[in-house]
C-alpha positions in Angstrom: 99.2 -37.3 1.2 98.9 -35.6 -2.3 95.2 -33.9 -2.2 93.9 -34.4 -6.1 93.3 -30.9 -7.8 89.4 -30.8 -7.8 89.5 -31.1 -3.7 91.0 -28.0 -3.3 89.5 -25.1 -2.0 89.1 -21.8 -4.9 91.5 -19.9 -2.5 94.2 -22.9 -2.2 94.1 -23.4 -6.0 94.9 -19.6 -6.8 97.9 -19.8 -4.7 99.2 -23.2 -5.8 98.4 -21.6 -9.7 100.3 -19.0 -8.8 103.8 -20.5 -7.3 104.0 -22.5 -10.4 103.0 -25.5 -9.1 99.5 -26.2 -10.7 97.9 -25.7 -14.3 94.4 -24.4 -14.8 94.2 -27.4 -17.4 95.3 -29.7 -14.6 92.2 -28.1 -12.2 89.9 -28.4 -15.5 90.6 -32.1 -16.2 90.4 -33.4 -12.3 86.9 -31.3 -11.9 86.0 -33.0 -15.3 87.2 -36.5 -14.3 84.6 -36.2 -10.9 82.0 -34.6 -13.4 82.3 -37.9 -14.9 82.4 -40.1 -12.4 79.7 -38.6 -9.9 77.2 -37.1 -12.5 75.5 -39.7 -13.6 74.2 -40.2 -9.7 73.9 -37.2 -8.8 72.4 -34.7 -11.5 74.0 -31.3 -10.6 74.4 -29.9 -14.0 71.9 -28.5 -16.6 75.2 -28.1 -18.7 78.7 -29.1 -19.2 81.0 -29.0 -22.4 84.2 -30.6 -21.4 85.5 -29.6 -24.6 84.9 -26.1 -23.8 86.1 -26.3 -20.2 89.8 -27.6 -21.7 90.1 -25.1 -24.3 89.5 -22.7 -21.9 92.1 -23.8 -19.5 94.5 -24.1 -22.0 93.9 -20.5 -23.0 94.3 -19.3 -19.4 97.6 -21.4 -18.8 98.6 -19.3 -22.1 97.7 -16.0 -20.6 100.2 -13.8 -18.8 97.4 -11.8 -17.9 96.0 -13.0 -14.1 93.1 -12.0 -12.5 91.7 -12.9 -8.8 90.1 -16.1 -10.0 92.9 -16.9 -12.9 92.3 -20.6 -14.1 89.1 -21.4 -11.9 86.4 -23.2 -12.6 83.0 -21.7 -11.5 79.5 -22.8 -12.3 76.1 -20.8 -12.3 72.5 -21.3 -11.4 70.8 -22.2 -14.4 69.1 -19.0 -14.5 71.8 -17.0 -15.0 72.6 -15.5 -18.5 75.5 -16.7 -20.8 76.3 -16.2 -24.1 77.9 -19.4 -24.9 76.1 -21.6 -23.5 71.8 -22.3 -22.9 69.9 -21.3 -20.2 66.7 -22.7 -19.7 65.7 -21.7 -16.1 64.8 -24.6 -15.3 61.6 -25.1 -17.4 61.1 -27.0 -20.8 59.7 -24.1 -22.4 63.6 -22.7 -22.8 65.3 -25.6 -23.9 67.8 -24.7 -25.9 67.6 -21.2 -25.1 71.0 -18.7 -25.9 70.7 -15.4 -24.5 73.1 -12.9 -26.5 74.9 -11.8 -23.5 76.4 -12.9 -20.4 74.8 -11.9 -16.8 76.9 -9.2 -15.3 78.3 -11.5 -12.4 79.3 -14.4 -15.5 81.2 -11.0 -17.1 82.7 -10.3 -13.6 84.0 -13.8 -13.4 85.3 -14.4 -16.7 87.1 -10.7 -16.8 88.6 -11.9 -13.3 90.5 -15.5 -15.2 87.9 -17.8 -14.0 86.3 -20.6 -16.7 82.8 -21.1 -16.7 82.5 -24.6 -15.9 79.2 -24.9 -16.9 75.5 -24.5 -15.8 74.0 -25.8 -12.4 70.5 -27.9 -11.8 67.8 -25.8 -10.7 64.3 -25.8 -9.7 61.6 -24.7 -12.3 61.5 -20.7 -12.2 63.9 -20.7 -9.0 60.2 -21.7 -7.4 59.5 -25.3 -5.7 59.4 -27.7 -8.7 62.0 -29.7 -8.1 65.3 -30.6 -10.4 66.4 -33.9 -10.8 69.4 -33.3 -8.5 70.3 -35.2 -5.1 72.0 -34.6 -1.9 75.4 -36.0 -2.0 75.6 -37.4 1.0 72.5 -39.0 0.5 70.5 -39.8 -2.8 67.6 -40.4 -1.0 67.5 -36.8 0.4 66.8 -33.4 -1.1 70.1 -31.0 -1.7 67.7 -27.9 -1.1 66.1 -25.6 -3.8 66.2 -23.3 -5.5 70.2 -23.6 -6.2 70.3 -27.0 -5.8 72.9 -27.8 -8.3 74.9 -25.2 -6.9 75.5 -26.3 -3.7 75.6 -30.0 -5.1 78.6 -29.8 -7.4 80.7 -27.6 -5.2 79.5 -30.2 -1.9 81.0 -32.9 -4.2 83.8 -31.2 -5.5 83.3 -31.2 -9.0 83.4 -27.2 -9.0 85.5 -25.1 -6.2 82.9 -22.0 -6.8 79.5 -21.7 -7.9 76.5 -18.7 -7.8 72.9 -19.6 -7.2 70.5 -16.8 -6.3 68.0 -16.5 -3.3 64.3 -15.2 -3.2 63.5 -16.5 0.5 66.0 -19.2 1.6 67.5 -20.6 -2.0 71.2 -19.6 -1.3 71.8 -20.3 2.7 69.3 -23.4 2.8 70.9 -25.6 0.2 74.6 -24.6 1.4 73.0 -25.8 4.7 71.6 -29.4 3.5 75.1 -30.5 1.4 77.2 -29.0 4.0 79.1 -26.0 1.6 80.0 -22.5 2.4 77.4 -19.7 1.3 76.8 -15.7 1.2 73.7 -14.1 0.3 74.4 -10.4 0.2 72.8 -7.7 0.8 70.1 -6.7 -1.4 71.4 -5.2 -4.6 75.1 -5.9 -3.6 75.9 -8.3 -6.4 74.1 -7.3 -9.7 71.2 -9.2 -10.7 71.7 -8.1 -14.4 71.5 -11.0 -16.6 69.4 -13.0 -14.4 65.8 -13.8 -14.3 63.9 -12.7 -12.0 61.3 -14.6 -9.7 60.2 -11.3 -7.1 62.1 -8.6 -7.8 61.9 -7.0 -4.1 63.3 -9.9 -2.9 65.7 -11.6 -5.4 69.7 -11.4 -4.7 72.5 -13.5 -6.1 74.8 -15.3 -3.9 78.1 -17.5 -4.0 79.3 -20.9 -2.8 82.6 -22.4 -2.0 84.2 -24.7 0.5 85.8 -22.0 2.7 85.2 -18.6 4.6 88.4 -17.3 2.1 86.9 -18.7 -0.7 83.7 -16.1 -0.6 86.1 -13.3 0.4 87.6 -14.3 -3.2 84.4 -14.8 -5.3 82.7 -12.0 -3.4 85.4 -9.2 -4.1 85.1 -10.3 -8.0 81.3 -10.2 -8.0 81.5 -6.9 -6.5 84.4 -5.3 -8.5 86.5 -4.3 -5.6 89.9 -5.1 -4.2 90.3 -8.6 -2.6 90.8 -8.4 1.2 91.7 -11.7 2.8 89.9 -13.2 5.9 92.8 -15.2 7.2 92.0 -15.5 10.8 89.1 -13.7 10.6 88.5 -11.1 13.9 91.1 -10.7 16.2 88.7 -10.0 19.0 85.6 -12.1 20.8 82.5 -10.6 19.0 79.3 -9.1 20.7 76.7 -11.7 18.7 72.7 -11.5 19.0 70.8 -14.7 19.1 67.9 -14.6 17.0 65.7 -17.8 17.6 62.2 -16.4 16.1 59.0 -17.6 17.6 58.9 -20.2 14.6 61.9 -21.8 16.5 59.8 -25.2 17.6 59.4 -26.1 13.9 63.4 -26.6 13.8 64.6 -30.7 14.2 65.2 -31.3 17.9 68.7 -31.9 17.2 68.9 -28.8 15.2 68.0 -26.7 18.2 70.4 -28.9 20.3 73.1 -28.7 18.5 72.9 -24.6 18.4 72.5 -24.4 21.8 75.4 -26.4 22.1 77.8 -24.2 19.3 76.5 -21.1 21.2 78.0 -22.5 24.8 81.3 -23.1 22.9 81.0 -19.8 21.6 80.2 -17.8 25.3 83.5 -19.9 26.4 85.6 -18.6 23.9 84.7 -14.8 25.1 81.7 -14.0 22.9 78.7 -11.8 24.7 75.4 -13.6 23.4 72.3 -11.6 23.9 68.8 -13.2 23.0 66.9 -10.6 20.6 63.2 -11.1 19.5 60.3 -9.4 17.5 57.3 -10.5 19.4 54.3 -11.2 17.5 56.4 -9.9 13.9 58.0 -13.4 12.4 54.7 -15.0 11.5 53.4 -11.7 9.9 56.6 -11.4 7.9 56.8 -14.3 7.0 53.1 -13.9 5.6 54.2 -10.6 4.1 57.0 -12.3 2.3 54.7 -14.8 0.2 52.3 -12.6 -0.7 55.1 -9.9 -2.2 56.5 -12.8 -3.6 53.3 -14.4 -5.2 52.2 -11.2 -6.2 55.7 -10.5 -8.2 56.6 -14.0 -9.7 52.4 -13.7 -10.9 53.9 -10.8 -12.9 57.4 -12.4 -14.2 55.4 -15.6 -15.3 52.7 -13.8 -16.8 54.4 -14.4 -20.5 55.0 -18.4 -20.1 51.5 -18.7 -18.4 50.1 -17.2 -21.3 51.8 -18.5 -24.4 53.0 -22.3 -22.5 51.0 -23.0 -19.6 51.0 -26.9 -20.7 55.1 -26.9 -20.1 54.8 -25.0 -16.7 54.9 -27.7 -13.7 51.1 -27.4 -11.4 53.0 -25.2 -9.0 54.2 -22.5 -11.2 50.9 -22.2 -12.5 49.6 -22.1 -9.3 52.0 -19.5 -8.6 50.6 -16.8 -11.1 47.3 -17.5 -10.3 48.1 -17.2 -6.9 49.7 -13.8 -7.7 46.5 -12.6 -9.9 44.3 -13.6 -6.5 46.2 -10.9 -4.7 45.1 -7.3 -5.0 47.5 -4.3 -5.7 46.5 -2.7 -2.6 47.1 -6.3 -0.4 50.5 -6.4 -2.2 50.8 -2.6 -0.9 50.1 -3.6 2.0 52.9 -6.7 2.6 55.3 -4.1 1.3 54.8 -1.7 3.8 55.0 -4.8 6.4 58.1 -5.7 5.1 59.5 -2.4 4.9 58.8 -1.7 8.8 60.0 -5.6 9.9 63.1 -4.5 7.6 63.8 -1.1 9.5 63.1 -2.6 12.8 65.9 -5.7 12.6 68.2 -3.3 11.5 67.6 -1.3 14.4 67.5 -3.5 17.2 70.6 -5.8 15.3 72.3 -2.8 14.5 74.7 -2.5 17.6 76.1 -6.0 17.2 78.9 -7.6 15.4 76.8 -10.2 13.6 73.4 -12.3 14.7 73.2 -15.9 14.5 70.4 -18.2 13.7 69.6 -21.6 12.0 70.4 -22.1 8.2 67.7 -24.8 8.1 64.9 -26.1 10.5 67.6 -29.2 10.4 69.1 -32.1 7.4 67.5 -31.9 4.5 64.3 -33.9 3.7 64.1 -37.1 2.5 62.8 -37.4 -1.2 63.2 -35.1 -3.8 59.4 -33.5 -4.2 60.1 -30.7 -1.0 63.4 -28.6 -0.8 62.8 -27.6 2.6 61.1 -24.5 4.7 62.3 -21.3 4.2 61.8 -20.6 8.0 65.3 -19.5 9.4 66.0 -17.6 6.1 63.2 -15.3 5.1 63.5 -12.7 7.4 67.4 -11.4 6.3 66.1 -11.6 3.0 63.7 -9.2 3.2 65.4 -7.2 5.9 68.5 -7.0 2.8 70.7 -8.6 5.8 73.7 -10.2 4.7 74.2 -13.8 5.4 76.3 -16.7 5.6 76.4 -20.4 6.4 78.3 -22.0 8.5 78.6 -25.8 7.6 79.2 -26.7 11.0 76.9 -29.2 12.4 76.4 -32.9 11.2 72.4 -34.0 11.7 71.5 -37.9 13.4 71.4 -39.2 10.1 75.2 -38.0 9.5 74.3 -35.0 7.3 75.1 -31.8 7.2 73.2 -29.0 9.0 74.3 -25.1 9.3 75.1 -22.5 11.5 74.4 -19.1 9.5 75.7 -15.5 10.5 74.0 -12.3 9.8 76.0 -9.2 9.1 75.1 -5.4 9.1 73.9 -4.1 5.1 76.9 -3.4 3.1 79.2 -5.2 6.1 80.0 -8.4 3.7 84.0 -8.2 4.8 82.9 -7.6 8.5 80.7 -10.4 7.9 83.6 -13.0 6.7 85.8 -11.8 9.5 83.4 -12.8 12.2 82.1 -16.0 10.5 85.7 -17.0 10.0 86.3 -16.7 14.2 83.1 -18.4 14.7 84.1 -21.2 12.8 87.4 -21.4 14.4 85.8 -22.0 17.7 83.6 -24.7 16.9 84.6 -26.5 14.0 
């Protein structure tokens, strides 16, 4: 059966674009067609220009000139810098806004072919106030914050690729709820230039797609390098820590199930599991984590709390006061917390092929007013872990939950290669 353009995979688009057989206008206008008919339900975008997306893809059908992402569509968090279209960051204080350049990873894309589809939903600030944007396979339910439109559009295939950044959990946890692939780097490996900040310590951008191959694709671009394929993935059973945390009873019971249950596949295939821990260290992190991350989104709001508090939702301005409540020397203090829980994981993780964990305590939660704990993704952010979800699991209510895979720092291709095996196994 004919598969309609905007259901392909980033990776299977590039290679039909290139033997002839598909038109970056022809990807545009079947992306376009399911903007138009799932939109209205579903609220991923802060901005579209159909227009804009056609001219584009009639320019890059035109072009002899092909780069890694030639003809394809990607969309970014609306926090993200570009120079042709607003950003508003979420918040009715920037409507309208046009910065006068592009981000450095928007740059990246578009010197790479690809057409910037447009701009994705996302909460207020990259904080908790929510978007307007639901899960796809649910309305009722939340798709995750704070890239909530980026993992909705590409869940719903309306986009192939799409970048939303991650301060605690706002990359992996989203990916996890609508069931899409995800990467959050390490810390610093995709440049944040461009985009604004919530706590700078913590903040890196990551990429979605439907497919292991598809971040190997997007994560070469963002990173200027040469593409190296996953294909298969590893050619050898891996050595995998499992990391449960002592904040493991707070996960849904069929969460924890259903990972004991992908692990047992796993150990059958020819993996070596071995149970790591940080006794009486996730709580504490976890505790270190807000307050560097209160302290430092205090700071990056200052301006808006000063000039437009009425436009900032309750939680953003509880969110600077919050950060003018904690001292410099407390601050210091979480930092140094941080900085030893950071050293330690990399040490006792560091003799392992990857470590595996939940994406999310479970499905996402029903409503729109909570995008979910940040439980099972806190700690690789702050340890500057590399990390990926899996979208492997299906929840009782039939949605999607993840499996996510932690790599070494800087190990991003190791990283695909063993989540691309993993997945093979179970999925």
């Amino acid at each position: 059966m004919r598969r309609e353009p905007h259901s392909l995979t980033a990776s299977e688009a590039v290679g039909l674009m290139a033997a002839g057989s598909l038109t970056a206008e022809a990807l545009a206008r079947s992306c376009l067609d399911r903007v138009a008919e799932r939109e209205p339900g579903l609220h991923a975008w802060a901005h579209i220009d159909p227009d804009a997306v056609l001219d584009a893809a009639r320019r890059a059908d035109a072009s002899t000139r092909r780069g890694l992402l030639h003809g394809i569509p990607v969309a970014f968090k609306d926090i993200i810098d570009t120079c042709d279209m607003p950003t508003t960051y979420g918040s009715p204080i920037y409507a309208g806004h046009r910065p006068v350049a592009d981000a450095v990873c928007v740059a990246l894309s578009r010197e790479a072919g690809a057409i910037v589809m447009g701009k994705t939903a996302t909460t207020e600030f990259a904080y908790r106030h929510p978007s307007a944007c639901v899960n796809p396979h649910n309305a009722a339910h939340s798709p995750g914050g704070s890239s909530s439109g980026s993992a909705a559009a590409v869940a719903d295939c309306m986009v192939p690729l799409s970048v939303g950044t991650q301060t605690s959990g706002s990359v992996i946890r989203p990916a996890a709820y609508c069931g899409v692939h995800a990467i959050k780097p390490t810390y610093g490996e995709f440049s944040f230039i461009g985009v604004r900040h919530l706590a700078e310590c913590l903040d890196t951008l990551g990429c979605m797609g439907r497919s292991v191959e598809d971040l190997a694709l997007f994560s070469a671009v963002l990173q200027m390098r040469e593409y190296r394929p996953v294909g298969e993935g590893l050619s050898r059973a891996p050595r995998l820590a499992v990391y449960r945390s002592e904040l493991w009873d707070q996960a849904q019971p069929a969460a924890r199930e259903q990972f004991e249950a992908r692990l047992a596949r796993l150990s059958r295939a020819g993996a070596v599991l071995t149970d790591v821990a940080m006794p009486g260290r996730d709580q504490k992190l976890l505790d270190a984590c807000w307050a560097v991350t209160k302290f430092e989104a205090g700071r990056a709001l200052m301006h808006d709390w000063r000039h437009k508090p009425d436009l900032m939702s309750p939680a953003a301005r509880a969110l600077v006061e919050d950060g003018k409540a904690i001292g410099l020397d407390a601050y210091h203090a979480a930092m140094r917390e941080i900085e030893q829980g950071r050293a330690d994981l990399q040490s006792r993780l560091g003799g392992f092929d990857a470590t595996l964990t939940l994406s999310s305590v479970g499905e996402a939660p029903h409503g729109l007013s909570d995008t979910g704990p940040v439980l099972f993704n806190y700690l690789w952010t702050l340890a500057w872990m590399p990390a990926l979800n899996l979208p492997v699991m299906t929840g009782p209510a039939g949605l999607p939950m993840g499996l996510q895979v932690i790599g070494a720092p800087h190990g991003e291709q190791a990283l695909l290669q063993v989540g691309r095996w993993i997945e093979r196994q179970i999925a």
